[in-house]
N, C-alpha and C positions, 0 to 999 in steps of 0.2 A: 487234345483228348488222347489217351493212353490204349494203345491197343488192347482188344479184351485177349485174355489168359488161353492159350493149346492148350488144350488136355492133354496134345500129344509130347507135350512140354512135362519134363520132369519135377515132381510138385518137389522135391528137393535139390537146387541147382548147390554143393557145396564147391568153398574155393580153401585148400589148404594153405598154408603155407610153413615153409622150413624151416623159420626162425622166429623165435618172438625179439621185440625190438627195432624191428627196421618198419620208421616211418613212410618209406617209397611204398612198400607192401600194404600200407595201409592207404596211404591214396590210392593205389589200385584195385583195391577192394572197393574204395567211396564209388569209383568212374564206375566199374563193375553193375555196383547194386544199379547206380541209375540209370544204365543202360536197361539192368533188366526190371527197372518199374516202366521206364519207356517207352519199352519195344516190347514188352511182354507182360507185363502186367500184375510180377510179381512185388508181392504187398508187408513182406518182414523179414526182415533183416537177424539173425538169431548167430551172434558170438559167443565167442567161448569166455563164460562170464558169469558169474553166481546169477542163477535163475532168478531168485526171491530178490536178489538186488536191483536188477532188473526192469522189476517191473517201474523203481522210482523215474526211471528214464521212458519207457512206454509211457507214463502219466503224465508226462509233463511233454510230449512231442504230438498226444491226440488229446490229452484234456485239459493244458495248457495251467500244469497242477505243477506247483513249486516254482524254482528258479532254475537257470542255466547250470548256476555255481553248483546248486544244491544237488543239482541231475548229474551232475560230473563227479562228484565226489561222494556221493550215497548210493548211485547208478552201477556202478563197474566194480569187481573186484579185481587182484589179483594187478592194481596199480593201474590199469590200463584206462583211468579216468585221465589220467596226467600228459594222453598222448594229444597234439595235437589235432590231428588226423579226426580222433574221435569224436573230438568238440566238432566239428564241421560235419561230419555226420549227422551229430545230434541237429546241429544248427539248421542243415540242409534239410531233415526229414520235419521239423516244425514249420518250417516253411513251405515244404509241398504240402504239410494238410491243412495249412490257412482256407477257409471256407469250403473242404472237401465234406462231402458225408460220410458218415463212420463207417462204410463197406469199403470205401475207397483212401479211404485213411493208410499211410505206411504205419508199420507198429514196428516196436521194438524189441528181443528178446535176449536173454541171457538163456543160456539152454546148457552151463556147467552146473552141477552138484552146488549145493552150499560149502562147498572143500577149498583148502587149499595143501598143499603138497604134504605143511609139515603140519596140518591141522585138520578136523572138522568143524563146524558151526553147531552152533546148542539149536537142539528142534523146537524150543521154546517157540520161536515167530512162527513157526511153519504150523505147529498143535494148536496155539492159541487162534489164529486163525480162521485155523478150518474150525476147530469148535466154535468161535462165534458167528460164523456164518453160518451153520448148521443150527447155531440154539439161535438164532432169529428167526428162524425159518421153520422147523418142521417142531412138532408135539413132544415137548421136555422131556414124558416118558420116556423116548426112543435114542437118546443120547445114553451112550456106554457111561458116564460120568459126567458130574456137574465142575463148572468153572474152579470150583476152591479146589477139589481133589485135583485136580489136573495142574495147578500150579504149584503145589503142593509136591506133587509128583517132579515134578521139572525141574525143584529147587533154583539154583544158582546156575548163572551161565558158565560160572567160573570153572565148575567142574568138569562140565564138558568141553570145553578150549583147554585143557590141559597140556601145556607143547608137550610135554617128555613124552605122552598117549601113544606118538607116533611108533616111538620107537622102544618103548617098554609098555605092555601091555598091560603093567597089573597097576599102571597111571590112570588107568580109564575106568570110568565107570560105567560102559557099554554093556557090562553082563552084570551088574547090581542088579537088585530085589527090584527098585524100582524104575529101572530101564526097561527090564520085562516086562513089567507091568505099562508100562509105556506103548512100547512096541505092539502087545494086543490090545490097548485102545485106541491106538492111531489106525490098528486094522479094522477095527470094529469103527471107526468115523468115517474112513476111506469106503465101506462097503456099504454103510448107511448115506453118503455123498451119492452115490451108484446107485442104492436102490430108490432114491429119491428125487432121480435127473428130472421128470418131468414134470413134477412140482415146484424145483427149485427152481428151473430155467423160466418158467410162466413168471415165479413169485419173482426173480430178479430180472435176472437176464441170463442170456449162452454168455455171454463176457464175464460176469464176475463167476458163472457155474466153472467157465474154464481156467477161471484164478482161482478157485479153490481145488479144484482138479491138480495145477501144479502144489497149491500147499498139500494135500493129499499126497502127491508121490513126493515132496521133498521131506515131508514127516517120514514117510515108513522106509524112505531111503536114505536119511541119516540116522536112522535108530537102528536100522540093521548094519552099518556102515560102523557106527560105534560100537555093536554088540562085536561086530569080525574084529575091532580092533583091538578088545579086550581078549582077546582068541590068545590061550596059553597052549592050547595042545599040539599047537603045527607050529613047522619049522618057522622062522622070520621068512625066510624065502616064498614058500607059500602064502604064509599071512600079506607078506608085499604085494604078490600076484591076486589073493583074492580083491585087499583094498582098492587095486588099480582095476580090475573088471567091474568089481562096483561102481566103482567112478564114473565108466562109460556105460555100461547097465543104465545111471541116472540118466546119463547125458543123450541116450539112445532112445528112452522113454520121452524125454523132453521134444527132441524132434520129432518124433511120431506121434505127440501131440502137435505140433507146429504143422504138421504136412496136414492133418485131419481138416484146422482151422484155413490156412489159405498158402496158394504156392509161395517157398520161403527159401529166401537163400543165407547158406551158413558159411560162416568165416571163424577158421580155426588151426590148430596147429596141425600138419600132415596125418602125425601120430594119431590122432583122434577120429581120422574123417577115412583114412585108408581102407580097402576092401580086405584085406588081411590078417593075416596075424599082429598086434603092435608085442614089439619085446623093447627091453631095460634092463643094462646089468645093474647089480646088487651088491655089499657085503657079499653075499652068500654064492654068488652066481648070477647068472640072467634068469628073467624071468618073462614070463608070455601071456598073454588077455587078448582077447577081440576086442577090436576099440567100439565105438562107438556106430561110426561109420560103417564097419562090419554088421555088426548087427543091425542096422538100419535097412541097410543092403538085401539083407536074408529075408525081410519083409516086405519092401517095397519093390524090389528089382528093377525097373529099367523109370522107375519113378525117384531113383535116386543118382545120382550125377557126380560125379567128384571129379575136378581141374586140379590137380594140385600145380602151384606154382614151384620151380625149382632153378630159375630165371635167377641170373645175377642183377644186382642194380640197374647198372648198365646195359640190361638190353630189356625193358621191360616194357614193350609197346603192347599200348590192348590189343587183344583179339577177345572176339563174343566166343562165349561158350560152345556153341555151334562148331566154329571155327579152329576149336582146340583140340587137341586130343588128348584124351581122357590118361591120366598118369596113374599108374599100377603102383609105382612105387612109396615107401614109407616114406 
């Protein structure tokens, strides 16, 4: 049996690391996490990895929903279904919650934006979502819009995966007529989500109120994501620097929903997780954003923990978090 959870325990234990690619770092993260279900009692796991993808790998390791194959390649973005390491993860965490109860269940998260460097994802999943979990649930009046206008609204995925978007802004359709229009119904679903928690959580459950809670921020944070991207007034330099604080703005929202639900530990690039400034040079110059981890920090204080690993292959024996000292740098 699993020691019960310190409060005096950081509900966010992060571990960075310096490179993406190197599978040794990725077994050291697996030893890692099961030390700290073991000996401490920490119960999710939260990568750097499309939220909303996510969740296909959480369903299928506590509700034994889908296939291996299907959770490895529908689960991960950003390729990182393809790594060895990962599958053994997935494999290990269905395995410890064979006849566990769902308190004690490990879970799974992605806690990255719906992004990827040279793109964003259409909020079609993320709106459609939250609207039908909301029009099952509360009195049809109180919905900002009904299903047809809203899909309607969303058109084509196509438009909003636009690659050139990234880098020429008048590719995007983030400041079109009906992207604003978008953006104050996803506000108006997100505030009607909230003003409704205690009916919704009775009529379903806290588990799917807190899976619409992530469609909630991943809607109004790809629609404002899109609209900066359509941004003609500021320099590219700028527009790079806001895109990239958005990113972790999402990513920073994500884990401080993840700490709310249960002590969680996060596995991700340094840049993301650092207490500092993160910077990127540009075309244009460098540019600067708080990551992630910064802002996490700024909230939680001494409930947020970050190891960054900076270990060459070669000398990469565990030490518990305890036992490490806490790395400043980027």
């Amino acid at each position: 049996m699993s020691a019960p959870h310190n409060p005096r325990d950081p509900r966010i234990v992060a571990m960075g690391e310096p490179t993406h690619d190197d599978e040794s770092l990725l077994d050291r993260r697996n030893e890692t996490f099961r030390q700290l279900v073991e000996q401490q009692r920490y119960r999710t796991i939260a990568l750097e990895s499309d939220c909303i993808m996510g969740l296909v790998v959480d369903d299928y390791v506590t509700a034994r929903t889908g296939t291996f194959d299907d959770a490895m390649e529908r689960g991960f973005s950003h390729g990182w279904g393809k790594y060895a390491a990962n599958g053994e993860l997935v494999r290990w965490m269905r395995e410890h919650n064979d006849g566990k109860s769902e308190d004690d269940m490990l879970r799974f998260a992605g806690f990255d934006a719906p992004l990827e460097m040279a793109a964003a994802a259409s909020p079609t999943h993320a709106m459609t979502a939250l609207h039908s979990y909301l029009a099952a649930e509360v009195d049809p009046e109180l919905l900002p819009c009904a299903a047809e206008e809203l899909t309607t609204l969303l058109g084509s995925d196509d438009q909003w995966t636009e690659p050139n978007a990234m880098l020429d802004p008048s590719q995007s359709v983030g400041q079109s007529a009906q992207a604003v229009s978008l953006r104050l119904l996803a506000d108006d679903l997100a505030a009607l989500l909230d003003m409704q928690t205690p009916h919704l959580i009775a009529a379903t459950s806290r588990h799917q109120w807190n899976r619409s809670r992530l469609h909630a921020r991943s809607a109004t944070g790809l629609l404002r994501y899109h609209y900066w991207m359509a941004d003609t007034s500021s320099s590219r330099q700028t527009r790079m620097a806001r895109l990239c604080a958005l990113r972790d703005s999402m990513m920073a929202a994500n884990l401080l929903a993840l700490a709310e639900q249960a002590p969680t530990f996060v596995y991700a690039h340094n840049a993301h997780l650092q207490e500092q400034l993160s910077s990127m040079p540009t075309w244009d110059g460098p540019i600067e954003w708080w990551s992630a981890g910064a802002l996490v920090k700024a909230q939680l204080n001494d409930d947020y923990a970050i190891y960054a690993d900076t270990t060459s292959p070669a000398d990469r024996r565990f030490r518990s978090p305890e036992t490490r000292r806490p790395d400043r740098s980027p």
